[in-house]
N, C-alpha and C positions, 0 to 999 in steps of 0.2 A: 619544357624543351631544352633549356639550358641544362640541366643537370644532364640528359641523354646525351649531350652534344661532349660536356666534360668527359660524360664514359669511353665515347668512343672517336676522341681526338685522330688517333691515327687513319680511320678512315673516312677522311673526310676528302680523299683523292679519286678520282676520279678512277671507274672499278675497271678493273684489268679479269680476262679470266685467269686464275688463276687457283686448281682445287686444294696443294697446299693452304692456298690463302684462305678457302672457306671453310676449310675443316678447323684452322686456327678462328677464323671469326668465329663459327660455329660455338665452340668452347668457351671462347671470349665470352659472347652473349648469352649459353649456359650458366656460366659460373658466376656470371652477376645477379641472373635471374633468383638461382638458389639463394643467393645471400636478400635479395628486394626482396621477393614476394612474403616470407615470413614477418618482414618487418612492416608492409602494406597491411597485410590482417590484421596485424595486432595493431595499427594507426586506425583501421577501416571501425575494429571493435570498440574505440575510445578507451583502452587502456594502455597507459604508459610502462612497455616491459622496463624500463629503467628506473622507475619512480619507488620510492620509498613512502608507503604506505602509513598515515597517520592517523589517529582515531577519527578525526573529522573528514578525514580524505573517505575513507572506507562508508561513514554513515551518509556524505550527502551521495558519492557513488548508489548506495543501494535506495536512497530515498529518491532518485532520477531514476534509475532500472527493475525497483521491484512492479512488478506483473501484476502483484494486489492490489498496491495502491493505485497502479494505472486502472486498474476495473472499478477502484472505488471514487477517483476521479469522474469516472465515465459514468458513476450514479449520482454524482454532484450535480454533474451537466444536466443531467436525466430531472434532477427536481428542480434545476433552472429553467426546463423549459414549460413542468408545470407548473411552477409559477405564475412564469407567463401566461399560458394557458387563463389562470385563475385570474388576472387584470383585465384581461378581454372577456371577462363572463360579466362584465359591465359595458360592454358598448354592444351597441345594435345589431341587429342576422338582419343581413341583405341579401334575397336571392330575388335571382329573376329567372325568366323563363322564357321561350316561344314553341310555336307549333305549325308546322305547314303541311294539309291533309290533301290527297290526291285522293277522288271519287269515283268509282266507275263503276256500270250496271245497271240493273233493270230494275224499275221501279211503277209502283201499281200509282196508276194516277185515278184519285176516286171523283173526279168531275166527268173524264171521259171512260171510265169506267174500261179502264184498258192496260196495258203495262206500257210501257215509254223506256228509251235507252235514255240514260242520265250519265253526265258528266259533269264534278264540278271540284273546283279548287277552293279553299278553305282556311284560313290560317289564324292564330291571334297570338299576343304578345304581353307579357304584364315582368310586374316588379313590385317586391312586396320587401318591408320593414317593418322587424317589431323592435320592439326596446322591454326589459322586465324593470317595471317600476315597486314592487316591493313584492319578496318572496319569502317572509320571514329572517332577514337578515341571511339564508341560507348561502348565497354568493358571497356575502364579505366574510362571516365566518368562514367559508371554504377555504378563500382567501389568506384570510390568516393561519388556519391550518396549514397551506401550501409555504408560505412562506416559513413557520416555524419545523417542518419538515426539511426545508431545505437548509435553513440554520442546522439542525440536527445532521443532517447526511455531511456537510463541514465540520462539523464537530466529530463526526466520525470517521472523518478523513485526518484529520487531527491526531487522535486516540490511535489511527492506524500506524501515524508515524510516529509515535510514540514508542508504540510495541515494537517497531523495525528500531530504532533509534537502541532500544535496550538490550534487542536481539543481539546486533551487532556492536555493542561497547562489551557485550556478556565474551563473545565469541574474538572477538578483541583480544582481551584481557586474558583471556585462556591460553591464547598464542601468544603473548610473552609472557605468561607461567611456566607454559611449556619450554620457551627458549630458557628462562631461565635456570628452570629445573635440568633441560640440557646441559647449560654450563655448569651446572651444579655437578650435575653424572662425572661429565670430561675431568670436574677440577678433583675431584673424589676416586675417578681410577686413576688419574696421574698420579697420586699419591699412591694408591693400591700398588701401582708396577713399578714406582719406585723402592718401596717397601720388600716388593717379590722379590726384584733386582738384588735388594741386597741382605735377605733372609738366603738369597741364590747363591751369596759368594761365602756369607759365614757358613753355610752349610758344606762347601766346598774347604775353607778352613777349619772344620770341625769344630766350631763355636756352638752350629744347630744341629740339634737332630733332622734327621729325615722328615719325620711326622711333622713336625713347629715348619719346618719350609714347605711342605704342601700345603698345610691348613694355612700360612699364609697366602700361595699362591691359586689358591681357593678364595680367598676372600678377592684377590684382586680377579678371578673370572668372573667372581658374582657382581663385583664393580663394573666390568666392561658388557656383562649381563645386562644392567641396571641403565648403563647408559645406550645399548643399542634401544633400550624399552624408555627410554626419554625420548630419543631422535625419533623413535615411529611414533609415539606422541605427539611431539611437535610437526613433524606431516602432516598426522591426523587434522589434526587444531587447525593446521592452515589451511587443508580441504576444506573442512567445515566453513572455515571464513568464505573462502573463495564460492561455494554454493550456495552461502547466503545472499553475498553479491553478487551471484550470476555471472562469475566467471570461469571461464573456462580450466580447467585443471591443466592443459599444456600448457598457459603463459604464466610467466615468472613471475611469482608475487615477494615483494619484499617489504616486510611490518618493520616500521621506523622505532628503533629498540633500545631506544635513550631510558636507563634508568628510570623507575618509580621515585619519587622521593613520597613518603610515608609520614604524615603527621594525627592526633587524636583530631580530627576534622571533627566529627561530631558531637565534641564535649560542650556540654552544657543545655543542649539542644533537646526539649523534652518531645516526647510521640503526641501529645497534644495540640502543641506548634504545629511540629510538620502537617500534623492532620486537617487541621484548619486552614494552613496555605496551600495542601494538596486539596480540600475542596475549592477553592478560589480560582487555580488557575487548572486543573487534571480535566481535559476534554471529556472523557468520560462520566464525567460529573454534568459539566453542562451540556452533551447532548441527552441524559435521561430528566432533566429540566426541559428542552425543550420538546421531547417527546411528550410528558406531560400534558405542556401547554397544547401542545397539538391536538393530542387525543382529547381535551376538553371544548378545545374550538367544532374538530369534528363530533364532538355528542351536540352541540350549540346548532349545527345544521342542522342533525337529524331533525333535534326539535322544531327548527326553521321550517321543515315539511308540510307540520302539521297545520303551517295557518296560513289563509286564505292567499292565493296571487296574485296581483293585478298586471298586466302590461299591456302597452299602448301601440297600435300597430297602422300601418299607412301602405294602402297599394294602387296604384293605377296599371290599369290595360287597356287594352282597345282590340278589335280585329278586321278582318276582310272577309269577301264572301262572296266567288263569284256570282252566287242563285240572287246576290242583292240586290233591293231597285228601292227607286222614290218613285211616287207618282206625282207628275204634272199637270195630269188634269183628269176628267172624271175616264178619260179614253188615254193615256198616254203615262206609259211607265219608262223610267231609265235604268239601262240595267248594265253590267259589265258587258264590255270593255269602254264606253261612256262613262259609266258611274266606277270610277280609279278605285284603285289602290289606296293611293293617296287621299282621296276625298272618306272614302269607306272609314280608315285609320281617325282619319279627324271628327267625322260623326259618329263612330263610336267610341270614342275615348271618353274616359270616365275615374272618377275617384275616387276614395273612401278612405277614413280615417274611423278607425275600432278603437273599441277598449274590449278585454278579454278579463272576466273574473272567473278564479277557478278557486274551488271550497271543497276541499278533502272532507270524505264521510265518513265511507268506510271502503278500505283496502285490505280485505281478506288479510287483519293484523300483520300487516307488512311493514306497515313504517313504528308501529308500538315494537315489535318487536327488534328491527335495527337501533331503535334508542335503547334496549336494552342489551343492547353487545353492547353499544357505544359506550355505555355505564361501564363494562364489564373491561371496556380495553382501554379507559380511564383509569379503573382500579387497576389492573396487570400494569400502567406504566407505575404508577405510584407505588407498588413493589418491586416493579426495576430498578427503579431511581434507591430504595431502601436497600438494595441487594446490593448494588454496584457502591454504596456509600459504604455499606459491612465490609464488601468484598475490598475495598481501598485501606478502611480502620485496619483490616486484618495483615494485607501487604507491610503497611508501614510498619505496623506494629513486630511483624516479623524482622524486617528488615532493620529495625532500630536492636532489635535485641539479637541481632545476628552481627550487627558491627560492633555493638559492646563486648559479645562475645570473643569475636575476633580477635579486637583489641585487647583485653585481656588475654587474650591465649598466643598473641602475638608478643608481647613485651614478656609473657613467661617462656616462650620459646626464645626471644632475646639471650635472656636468663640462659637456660636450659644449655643453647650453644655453648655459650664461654664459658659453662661451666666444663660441658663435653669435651669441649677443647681443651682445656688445659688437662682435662684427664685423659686424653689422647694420649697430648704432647708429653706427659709424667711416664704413660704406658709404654708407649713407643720407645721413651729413653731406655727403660726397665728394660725390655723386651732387645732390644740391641746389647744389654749387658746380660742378658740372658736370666734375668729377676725375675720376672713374671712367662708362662705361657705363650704361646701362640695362640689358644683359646681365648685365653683374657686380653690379649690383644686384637683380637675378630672384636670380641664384643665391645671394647672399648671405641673401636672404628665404628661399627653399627648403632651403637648409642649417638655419637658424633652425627652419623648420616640420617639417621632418623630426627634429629633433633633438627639437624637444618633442611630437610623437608617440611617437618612442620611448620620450622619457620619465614620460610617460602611459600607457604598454604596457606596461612592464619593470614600474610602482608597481603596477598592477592583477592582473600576473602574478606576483609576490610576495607579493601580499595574498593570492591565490589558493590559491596552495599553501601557503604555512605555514598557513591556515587548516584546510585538508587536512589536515595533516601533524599538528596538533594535534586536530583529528578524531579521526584513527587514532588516538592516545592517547587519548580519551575525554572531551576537553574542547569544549563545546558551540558551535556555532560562533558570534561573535556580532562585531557590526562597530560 
């Protein structure tokens, strides 16, 4: 209320009519609303239009908002509550019951050999408890199957943020390759329309020919060519980001575009290493471990089926009955509403404690037959777990030999520039003294620009994968 009261200090006098005056509020309270309500949406959304976006900003962002992992939360919770479930398959079933029957009708009475109108009220009551005192171990293994499935669905919750976590350092890192390579275009045709500029004047003092000042200002169109096709790039890249995060493409995204600094991070580091510390801590490793273990728990009940069950059970009832009587003497019966409710209740009450053994014979091979999936979806994890361990060997392995690559191809694009460049800067001179072509001076710029896109390509694809590669061994990615 305080900030509404600062809006509109001047009306805080007591209202006159006046329609000058409303047509001025009118406006007043239009022209603020345009400027609030844009800024409440994007408050009401949880994204700050002002903020500059950092790799860490962006991944815990999409690891609160992705829609995946909230489903796969929601199956976390799901084998939480079998679990549960499977703790309480050791305590006792309690049910109870009652009944109250209302009689009416004609009925043959065979003393007087006649029919008779009958009316009668009816009711009883019980409560029964059993408990399973040994069923083949089939509940505790269930048990542990349930719990190592829920370990598993976390493990897989795990492995899910993993993939978002890489998704978005991938999509990251694109978007300031892209800025980069922007800057790169911008600093590349400044140079080109500097160059046109003044192939434009010697041409004018007949130092160039005709042809040498178009094929120069040919090179600087293909420059500003180059950089409109960086800037829709760099859009693209930030789209991309922004759809990964789930947001909206009208609010302003701005990626925090502090310099790479680039060193040989992965020297010395062999794919053996990583791969052993990528089994140790890589989620997807230990939830095809506890799949495993799960699936051998569950062939452990099947087996549990097949022998004998004991459990132990306790029930007491009692009822009422209006047709009910005692007799008192050899002439003399008591019958409802004399002989209660209450009395009826107490002399029929009664109790009983069972034992219940039940010995499987044969079940039209229904239970041989579930232990023999059971075997079957034992063996399928045991080739999950072997697939997913290949399928990791092969990542790393790629990814090790893709930043050595890099690296290498990056320190010879080093090279490659400063060599470019000084054979520019030779040509250019040449070329202003009218030594070499306007040809040989395209190509000497084009040498130059290719050489420092590579070397803008090879920095970002090296950044790329050792951060991967360090990943896989468990350390967080961070730029």
């Amino acid at each position: 209320m305080e900030r509404w009261r600062l809006l509109y200090p001047r009306f805080c006098y007591p209202f006159r009519t006046n329609y000058s005056f409303l047509l001025h509020m009118n406006y007043f309270v239009m022209k603020r609303l345009i400027i609030i309500l844009p800024l409440l949406a994007l408050l009401s959304s949880g994204v700050d239009a002002q903020k500059s976006w950092t790799l860490n900003d962006c991944i815990s962002y999409a690891l609160q908002n992705n829609i995946q992992l909230k489903r796969q939360e929601l199956q976390v919770n799901a084998s939480q509550k079998d679990y549960r479930q499977g703790i309480m398959e050791f305590t006792p079933s309690i049910t109870s019951g009652a009944q109250h029957t209302f009689v009416s009708g004609r009925e043959f009475n065979q003393y007087s050999l006649s029919f008779e109108d009958y009316n009668n009220q009816e009711g009883y009551f019980y409560a029964t408890a059993s408990l399973d005192l040994f069923k083949g171990f089939s509940n505790w293994n269930g048990m542990r199957a349930l719990k190592y499935e829920l370990e598993s669905a976390k493990a897989a919750t795990e492995s899910l943020k993993n993939d978002i976590t890489i998704n978005v350092s991938v999509g990251y890192l694109q978007v300031l390759y892209a800025m980069e390579a922007k800057v790169l275009a911008e600093k590349q045709a400044q140079v080109a329309q500097i160059q046109s500029e003044k192939a434009a004047m010697q041409f004018e003092l007949g130092s160039l020919s005709q042809g040498q000042m178009v094929e120069v200002k040919a090179q600087y169109l293909m420059r500003k060519s180059e950089l409109t096709n960086a800037s829709n790039s760099l859009n693209l890249s930030v789209l991309d980001l922004k759809q990964m995060l789930e947001i909206p493409d009208s609010v302003e995204f701005i990626i925090d575009s502090t310099p790479l600094q680039i060193e040989n991070l992965a020297a010395g580091v062999s794919v053996s290493s990583i791969y052993e510390e990528a089994l140790a801590v890589q989620p997807v490793i230990r939830k095809a471990e506890l799949d495993i273990k799960a699936a051998n728990k569950r062939l452990n009940q099947l087996y549990g089926a097949l022998s004998p069950s004991l459990s132990v059970g306790y029930q007491i009832s009692s009822g009422y009955n209006q047709s009910a009587g005692y007799k008192v003497s050899d002439t003399e019966w008591v019958f409802y509403p004399d002989y209660t409710y209450g009395e009826q209740i107490k002399d029929f009450l009664n109790q009983r404690v069972y034992f219940n053994l039940t010995v499987p014979i044969f079940q039209k091979y229904n239970r041989i037959t579930r232990i023999g999936k059971g075997k079957i979806n034992l063996l399928d994890a045991k080739f999950a777990k072997e697939q997913v361990e290949k399928g990791l060997l092969k990542k790393v392995e790629q990814a090790h030999a893709d930043s050595k690559a890099s690296w290498d191809k990056y320190l010879a694009s080093k090279e490659s520039v400063a060599a470019f460049t000084e054979v520019f800067e030779e040509t250019r001179k040449k070329f202003e003294l009218g030594m070499v072509s306007a040809i040989d001076f395209g190509l000497a710029q084009s040498n130059l620009v290719k050489a420092e896109g590579d070397l803008l390509h090879a920095k970002y694809s090296y950044v790329l994968r050792t951060k991967i590669l360090d990943f896989y061994r468990g350390v967080p990615i961070s730029i």
